[in-house]
C-alpha positions as CSV (number, residue, x, y, z in Angstrom):
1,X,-20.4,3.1,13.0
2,X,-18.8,0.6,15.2
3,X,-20.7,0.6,18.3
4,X,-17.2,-0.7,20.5
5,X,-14.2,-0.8,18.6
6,X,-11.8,-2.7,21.5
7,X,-14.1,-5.6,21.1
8,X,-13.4,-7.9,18.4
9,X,-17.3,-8.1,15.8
10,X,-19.0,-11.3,16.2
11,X,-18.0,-12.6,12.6
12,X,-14.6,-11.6,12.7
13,X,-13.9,-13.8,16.3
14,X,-15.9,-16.6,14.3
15,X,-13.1,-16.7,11.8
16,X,-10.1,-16.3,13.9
17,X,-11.7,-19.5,16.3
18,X,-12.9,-21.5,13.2
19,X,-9.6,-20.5,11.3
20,X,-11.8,-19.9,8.4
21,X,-10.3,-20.1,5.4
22,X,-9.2,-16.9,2.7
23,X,-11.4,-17.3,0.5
24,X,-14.9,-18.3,2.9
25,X,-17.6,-15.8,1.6
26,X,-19.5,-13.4,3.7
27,X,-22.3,-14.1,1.1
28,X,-23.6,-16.0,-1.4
29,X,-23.1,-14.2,-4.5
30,X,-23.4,-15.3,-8.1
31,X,-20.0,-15.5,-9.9
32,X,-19.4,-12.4,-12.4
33,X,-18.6,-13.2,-15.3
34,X,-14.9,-11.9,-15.8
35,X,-14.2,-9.3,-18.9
36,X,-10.5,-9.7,-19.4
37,X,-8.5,-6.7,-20.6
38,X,-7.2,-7.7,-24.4
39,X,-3.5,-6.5,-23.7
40,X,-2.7,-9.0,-20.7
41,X,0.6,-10.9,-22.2
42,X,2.1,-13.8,-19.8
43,X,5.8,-14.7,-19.0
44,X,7.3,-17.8,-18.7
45,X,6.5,-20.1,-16.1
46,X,9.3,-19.7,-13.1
47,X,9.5,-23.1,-11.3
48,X,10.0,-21.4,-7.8
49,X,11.0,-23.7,-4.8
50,X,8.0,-24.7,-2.3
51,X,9.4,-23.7,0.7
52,X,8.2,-19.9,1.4
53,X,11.4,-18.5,2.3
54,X,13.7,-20.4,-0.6
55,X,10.4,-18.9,-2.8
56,X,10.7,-15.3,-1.5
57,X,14.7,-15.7,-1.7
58,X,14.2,-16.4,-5.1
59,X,11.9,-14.3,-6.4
60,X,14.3,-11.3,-5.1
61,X,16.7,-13.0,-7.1
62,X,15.0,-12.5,-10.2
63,X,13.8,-9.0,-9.2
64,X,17.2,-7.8,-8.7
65,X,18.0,-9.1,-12.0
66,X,14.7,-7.2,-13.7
67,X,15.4,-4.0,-12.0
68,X,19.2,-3.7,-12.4
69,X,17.6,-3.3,-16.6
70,X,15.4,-0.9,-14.8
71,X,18.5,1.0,-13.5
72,X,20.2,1.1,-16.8
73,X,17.3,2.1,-18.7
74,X,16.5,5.3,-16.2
75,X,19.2,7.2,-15.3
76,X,17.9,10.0,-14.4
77,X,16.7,10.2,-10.4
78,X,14.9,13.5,-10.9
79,X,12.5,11.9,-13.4
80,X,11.1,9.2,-11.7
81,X,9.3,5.9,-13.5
82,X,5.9,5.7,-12.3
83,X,3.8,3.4,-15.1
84,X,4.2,2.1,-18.2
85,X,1.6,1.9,-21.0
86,X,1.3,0.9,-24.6
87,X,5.4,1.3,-25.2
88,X,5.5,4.3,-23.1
89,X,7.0,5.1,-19.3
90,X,5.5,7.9,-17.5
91,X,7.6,9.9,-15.3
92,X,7.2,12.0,-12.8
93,X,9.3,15.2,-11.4
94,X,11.2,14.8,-8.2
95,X,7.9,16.9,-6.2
96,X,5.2,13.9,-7.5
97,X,3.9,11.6,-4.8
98,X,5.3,8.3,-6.2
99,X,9.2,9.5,-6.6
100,X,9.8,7.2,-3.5
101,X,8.9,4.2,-4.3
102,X,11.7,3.8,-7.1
103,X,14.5,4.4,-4.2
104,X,12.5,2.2,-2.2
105,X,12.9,-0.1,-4.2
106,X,16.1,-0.1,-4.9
107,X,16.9,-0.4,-1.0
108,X,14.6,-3.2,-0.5
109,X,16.8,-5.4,-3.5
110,X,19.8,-3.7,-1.1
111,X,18.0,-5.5,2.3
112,X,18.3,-8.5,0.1
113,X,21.5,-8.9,-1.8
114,X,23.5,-6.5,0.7
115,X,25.6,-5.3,-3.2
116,X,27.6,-2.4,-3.1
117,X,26.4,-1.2,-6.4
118,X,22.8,-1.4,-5.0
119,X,23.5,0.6,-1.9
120,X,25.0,3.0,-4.1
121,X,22.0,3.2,-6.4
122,X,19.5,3.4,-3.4
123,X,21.6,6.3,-2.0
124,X,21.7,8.3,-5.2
125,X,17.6,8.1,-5.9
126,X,17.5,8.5,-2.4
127,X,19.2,12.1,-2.1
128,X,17.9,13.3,-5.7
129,X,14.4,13.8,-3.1
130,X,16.1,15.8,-0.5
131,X,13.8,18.6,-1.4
132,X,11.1,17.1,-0.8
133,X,11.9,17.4,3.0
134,X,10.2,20.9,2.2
135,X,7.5,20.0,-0.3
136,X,4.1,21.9,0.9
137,X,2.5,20.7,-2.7
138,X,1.2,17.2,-1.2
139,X,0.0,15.4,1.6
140,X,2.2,12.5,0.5
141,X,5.6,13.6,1.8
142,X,5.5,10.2,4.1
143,X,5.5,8.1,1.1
144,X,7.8,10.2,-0.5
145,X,10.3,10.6,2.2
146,X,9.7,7.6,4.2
147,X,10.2,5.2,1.8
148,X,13.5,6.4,0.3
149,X,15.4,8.1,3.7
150,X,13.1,5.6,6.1
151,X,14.7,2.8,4.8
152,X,17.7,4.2,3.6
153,X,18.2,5.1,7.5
154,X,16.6,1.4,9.0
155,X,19.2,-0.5,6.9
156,X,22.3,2.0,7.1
157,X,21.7,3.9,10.4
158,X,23.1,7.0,8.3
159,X,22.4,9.6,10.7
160,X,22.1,12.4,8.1
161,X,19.2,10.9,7.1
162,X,17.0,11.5,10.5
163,X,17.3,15.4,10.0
164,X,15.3,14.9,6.4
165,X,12.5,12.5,8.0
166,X,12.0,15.4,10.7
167,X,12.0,17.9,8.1
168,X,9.4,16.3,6.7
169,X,7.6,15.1,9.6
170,X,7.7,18.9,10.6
171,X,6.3,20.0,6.9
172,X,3.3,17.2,7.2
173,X,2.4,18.5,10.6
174,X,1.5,21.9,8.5
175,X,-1.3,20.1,7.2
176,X,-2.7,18.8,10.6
177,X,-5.5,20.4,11.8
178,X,-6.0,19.5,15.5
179,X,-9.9,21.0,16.1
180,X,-10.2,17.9,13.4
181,X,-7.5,15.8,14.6
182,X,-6.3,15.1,11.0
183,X,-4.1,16.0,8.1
184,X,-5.4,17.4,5.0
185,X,-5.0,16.0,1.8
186,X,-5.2,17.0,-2.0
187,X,-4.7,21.1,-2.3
188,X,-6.9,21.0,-5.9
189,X,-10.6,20.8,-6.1
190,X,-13.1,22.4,-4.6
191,X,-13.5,20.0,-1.2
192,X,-13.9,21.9,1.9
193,X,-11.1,19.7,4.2
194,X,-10.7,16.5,2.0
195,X,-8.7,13.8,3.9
196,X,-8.1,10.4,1.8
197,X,-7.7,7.0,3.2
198,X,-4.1,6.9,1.8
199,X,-3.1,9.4,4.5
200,X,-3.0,6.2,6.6
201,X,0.4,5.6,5.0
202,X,1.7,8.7,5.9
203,X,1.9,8.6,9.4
204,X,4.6,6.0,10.0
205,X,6.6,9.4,9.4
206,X,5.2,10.8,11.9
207,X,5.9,7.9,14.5
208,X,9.4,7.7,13.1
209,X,9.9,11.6,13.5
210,X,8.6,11.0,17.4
211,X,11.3,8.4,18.1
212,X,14.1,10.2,16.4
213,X,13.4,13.5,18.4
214,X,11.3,12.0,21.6
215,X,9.1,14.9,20.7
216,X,5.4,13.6,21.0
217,X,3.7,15.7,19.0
218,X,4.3,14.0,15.9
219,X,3.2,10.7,17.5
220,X,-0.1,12.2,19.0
221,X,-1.2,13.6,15.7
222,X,-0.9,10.3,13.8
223,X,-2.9,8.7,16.5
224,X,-5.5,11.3,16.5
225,X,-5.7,11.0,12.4
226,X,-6.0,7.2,12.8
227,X,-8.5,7.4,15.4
228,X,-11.1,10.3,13.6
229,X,-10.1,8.6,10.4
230,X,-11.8,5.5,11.9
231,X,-14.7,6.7,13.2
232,X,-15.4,9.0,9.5
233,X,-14.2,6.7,7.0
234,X,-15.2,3.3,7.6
235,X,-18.4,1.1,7.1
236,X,-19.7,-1.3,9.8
237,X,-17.9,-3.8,7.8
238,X,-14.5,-2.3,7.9
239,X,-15.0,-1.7,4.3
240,X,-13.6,2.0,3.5
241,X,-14.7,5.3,1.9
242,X,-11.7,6.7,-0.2
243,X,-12.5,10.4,0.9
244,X,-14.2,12.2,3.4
245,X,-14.7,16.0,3.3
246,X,-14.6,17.6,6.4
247,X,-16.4,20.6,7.6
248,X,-13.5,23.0,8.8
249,X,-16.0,24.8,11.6
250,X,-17.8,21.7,13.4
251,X,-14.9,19.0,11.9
252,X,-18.1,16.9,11.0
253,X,-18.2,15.1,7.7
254,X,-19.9,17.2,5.0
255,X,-20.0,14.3,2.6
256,X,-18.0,11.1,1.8
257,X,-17.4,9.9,-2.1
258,X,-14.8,6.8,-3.5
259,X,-13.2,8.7,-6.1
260,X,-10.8,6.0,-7.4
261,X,-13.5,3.1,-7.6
262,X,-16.4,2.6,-8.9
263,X,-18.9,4.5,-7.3
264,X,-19.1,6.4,-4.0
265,X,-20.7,3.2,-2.0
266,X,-18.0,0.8,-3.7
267,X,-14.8,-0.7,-1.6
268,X,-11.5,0.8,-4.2
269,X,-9.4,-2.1,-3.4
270,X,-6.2,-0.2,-3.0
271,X,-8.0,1.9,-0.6
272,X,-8.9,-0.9,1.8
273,X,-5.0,-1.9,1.6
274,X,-4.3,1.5,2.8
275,X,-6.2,1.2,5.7
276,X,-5.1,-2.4,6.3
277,X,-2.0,-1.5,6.0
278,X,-2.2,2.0,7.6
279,X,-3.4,0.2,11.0
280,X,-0.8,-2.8,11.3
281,X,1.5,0.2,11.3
282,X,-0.6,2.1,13.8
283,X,-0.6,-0.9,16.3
284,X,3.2,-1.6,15.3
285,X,3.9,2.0,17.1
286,X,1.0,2.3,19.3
287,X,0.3,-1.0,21.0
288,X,-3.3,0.1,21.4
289,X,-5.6,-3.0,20.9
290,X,-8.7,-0.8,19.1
291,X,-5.6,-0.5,16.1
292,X,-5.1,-4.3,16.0
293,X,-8.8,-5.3,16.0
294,X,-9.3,-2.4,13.5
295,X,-6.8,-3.9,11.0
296,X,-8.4,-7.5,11.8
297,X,-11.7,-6.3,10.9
298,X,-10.0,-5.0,7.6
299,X,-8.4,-8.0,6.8
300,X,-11.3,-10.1,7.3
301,X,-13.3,-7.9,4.4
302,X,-10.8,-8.5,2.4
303,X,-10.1,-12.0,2.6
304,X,-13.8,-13.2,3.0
305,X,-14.9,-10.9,0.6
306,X,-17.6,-12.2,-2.4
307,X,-16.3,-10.9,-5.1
308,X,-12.2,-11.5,-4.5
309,X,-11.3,-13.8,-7.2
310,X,-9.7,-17.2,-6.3
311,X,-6.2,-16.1,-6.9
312,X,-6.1,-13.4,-4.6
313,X,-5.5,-10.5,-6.6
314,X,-8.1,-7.9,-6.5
315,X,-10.2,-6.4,-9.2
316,X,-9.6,-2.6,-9.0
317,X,-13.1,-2.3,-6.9
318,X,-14.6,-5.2,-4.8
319,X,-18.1,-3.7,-6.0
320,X,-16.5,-3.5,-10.2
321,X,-18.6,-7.3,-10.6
322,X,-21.9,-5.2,-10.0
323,X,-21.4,-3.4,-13.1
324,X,-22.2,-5.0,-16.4
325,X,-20.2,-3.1,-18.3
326,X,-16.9,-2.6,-16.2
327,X,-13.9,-4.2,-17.2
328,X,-12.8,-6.1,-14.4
329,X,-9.1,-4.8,-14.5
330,X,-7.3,-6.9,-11.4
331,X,-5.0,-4.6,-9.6
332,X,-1.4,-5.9,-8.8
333,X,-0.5,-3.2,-6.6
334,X,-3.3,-3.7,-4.4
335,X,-2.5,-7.3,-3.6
336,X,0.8,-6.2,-3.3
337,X,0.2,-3.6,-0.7
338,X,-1.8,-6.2,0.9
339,X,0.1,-8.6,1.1
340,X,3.0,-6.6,3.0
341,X,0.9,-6.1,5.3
342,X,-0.8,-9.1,6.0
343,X,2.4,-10.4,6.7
344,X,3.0,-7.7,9.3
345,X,-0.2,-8.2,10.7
346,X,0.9,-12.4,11.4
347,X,3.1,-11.4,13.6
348,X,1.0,-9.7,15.9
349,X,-1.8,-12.3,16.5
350,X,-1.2,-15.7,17.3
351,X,-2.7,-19.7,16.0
352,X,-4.7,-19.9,13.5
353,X,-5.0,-16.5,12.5
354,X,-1.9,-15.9,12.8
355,X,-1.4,-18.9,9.9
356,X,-4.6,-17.6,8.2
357,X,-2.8,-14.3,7.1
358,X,0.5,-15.4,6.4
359,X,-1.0,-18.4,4.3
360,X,-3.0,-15.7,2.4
361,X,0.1,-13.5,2.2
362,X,1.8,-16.4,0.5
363,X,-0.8,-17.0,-1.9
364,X,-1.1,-13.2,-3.2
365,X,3.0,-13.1,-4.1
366,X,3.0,-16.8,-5.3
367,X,0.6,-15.3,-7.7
368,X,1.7,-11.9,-8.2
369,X,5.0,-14.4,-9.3
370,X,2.7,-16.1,-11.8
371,X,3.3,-15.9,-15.7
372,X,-0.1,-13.6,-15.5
373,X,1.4,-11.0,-13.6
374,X,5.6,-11.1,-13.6
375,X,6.8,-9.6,-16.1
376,X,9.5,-11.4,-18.2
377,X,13.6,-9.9,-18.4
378,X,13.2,-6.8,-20.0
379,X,9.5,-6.6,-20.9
380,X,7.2,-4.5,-18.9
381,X,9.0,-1.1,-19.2
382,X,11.7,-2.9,-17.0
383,X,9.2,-3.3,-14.0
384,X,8.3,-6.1,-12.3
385,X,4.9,-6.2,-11.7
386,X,2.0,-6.5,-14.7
387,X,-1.8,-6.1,-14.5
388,X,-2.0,-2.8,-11.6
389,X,-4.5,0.2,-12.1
390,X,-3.9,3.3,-11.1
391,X,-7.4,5.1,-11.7
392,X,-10.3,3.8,-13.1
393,X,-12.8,6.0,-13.2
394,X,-10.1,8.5,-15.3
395,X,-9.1,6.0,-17.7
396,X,-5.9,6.6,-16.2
397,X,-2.6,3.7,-16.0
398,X,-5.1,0.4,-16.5
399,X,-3.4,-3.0,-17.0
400,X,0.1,-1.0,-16.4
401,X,2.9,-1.7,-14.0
402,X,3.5,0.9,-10.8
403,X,6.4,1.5,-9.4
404,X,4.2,1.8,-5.6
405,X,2.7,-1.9,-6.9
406,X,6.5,-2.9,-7.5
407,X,7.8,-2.1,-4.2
408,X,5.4,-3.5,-2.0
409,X,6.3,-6.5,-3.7
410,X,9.5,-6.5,-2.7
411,X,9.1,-5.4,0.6
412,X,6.4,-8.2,0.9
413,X,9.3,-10.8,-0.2
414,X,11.9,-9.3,2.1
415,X,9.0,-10.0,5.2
416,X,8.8,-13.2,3.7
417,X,12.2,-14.0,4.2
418,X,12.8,-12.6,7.9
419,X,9.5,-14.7,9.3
């Protein structure tokens, strides 16, 4: 555990006074040997401007014209795109946790181009998930609700839409258990209390919910969630577990496991974007400095981290080199994720560090806008975003698109552009 989580750790103040660069090492560690998944295909090669803005600009430019093929191949906002594998989208039904992410999407291409048609678009995927204001199935209702009403509220100020985001808020607080101080997560299995680090992304729902109704109870709950979540999930190196089950009598950990990596002791790169991301949020709302530093530590693992290959884009488990016979499947979405909110997280520190996450920021879309990992007009299953994994260990969605890995892309771009 973190013996005093308002100071900064002795190697992260190191790096933000020596401005150490994204990729320093925290160890010397041999390179691993990359196995490269057989069914990576590469696009052309986009010659993008060099100034970041022009670049992000840009990049929307050719997303919008990707996913207006997207819109015309699915029609249908009650079955939602999630992946795409070997000539075949997966959907999901209007209750599964990604539905959001396709309106999401759709309004962050609106935040860029300000269309009508694309407002119009975003609005109809949008209200297809009204139920889900009410949906007591998931833990995920944030994602679900935030990122299709959230936005579709932040860039239209539709009023209609803050009744749904308190609906929600009120159905996630159902879940909140306050002699834990969390929010349960998955209702299947046979865990005791499970809580995963990707509840971190549900609680900007909560802080939301708190402004719209001034109402503090939503607010206090995500703060107590981020603060146990702290103490239980993380390592002294602000590496993460991806579950911890709880112990609904004492609210003590009964056992923690990674069930999305590699092995219970391993760092699921998507997970540690959670968290990263989860915190920048959490200070965003909460202006408490043990949030910040939290996040710092975070992005300091991940940016100094061995085994994070040159170009920024994660394998789908920091520890995956370890393993002889792992495929090293990169995952898009994590870099993605991460690099929305590394941006986020520039804004709120100052200098070099400041620099040092924005610079790394850059780097991750600049590639993720590669030929490796952008997917050509009309290739991909119409998304944007090639070479994400959804679940290892099941075999499940490798070397596929996601629609979650597509639109933290384009919110990452949209950052880009405002700095």
């Amino acid at each position: 555990m973190i013996k005093n989580k308002h100071l900064l750790p002795s190697f992260l103040a190191a790096c933000v006074l020596t401005a150490c660069s994204t990729t320093d090492k925290q160890s010397s560690a041999p390179a691993a040997k990359e196995k490269v998944p057989n069914t990576v295909t590469y696009s052309k090669k986009i010659d993008w401007p060099a100034d970041n803005a022009a670049f992000c600009s840009a990049a929307l430019d050719q997303a919008t014209i990707q996913y207006d093929g997207f819109r015309k191949a699915y029609t249908d906002p009650t079955q939602v795109p999630r992946s795409y594998s070997n000539g075949v989208t997966r959907f999901e039904p209007k209750l599964g946790w990604t539905t959001g992410f396709v309106a999401g999407s759709f309004w962050n291409l609106y935040e860029h181009n300000q269309n009508q048609s694309w407002l119009d678009t975003a609005t109809e995927w949008t209200l297809a998930l009204k139920d889900n204001q009410y949906n007591r199935k998931t833990h995920d209702i944030g994602f679900i609700i935030y990122d299709s009403f959230g936005n579709g509220l932040r860039l239209t100020n539709n009023k209609a839409y803050e009744e749904v985001i308190v609906n929600a808020a009120k159905t996630l607080m159902e879940r909140y258990n306050p002699k834990i101080g969390v929010t349960y997560s998955w209702s299947w299995g046979t865990w005791e209390f499970p809580v995963i680090i990707d509840n971190m992304m549900n609680l900007e729902l909560l802080y939301r919910a708190s402004e719209i109704t001034g109402d503090p109870t939503y607010k206090n709950a995500a703060i107590s969630h981020a603060t146990i979540t702290m103490e239980h999930h993380f390592r002294d190196n602000y590496s993460s577990f991806h579950l911890v089950n709880y112990d609904r009598e004492t609210g003590k950990p009964n056992w923690k496991q990674t069930f999305q990596g590699i092995a219970d002791d391993s760092s699921w790169s998507r997970g540690q974007g959670w968290g990263l991301y989860g915190y920048t949020v959490t200070y965003r709302y909460t202006k408490d400095e043990k949030f910040l530093n939290h996040a710092r530590g975070i992005a300091n693992y991940i940016l100094t981290h061995p085994n994070m290959p040159e170009d920024l884009v994660p394998y789908f488990d920091y520890d995956a080199p370890k393993y002889p016979d792992a495929t090293l499947y990169r995952d898009s979405s994590a870099a993605s994720l991460a690099a929305s909110a590394l941006l986020e997280l520039s804004t709120f520190v100052e200098g070099a560090e400041s620099k040092r996450y924005y610079d790394a920021a850059m780097k991750m879309l600049r590639t993720l806008s590669s030929p490796a990992y952008l997917a050509d007009k009309g290739e991909n299953g119409h998304f944007l975003l090639k070479q994400a994994t959804g679940n290892y260990p099941a075999n499940d969605e490798l070397n596929s698109p996601l629609n979650y890995g597509d639109f933290y892309y384009l919110q990452a771009l949209n950052r880009c552009k405002a700095l």
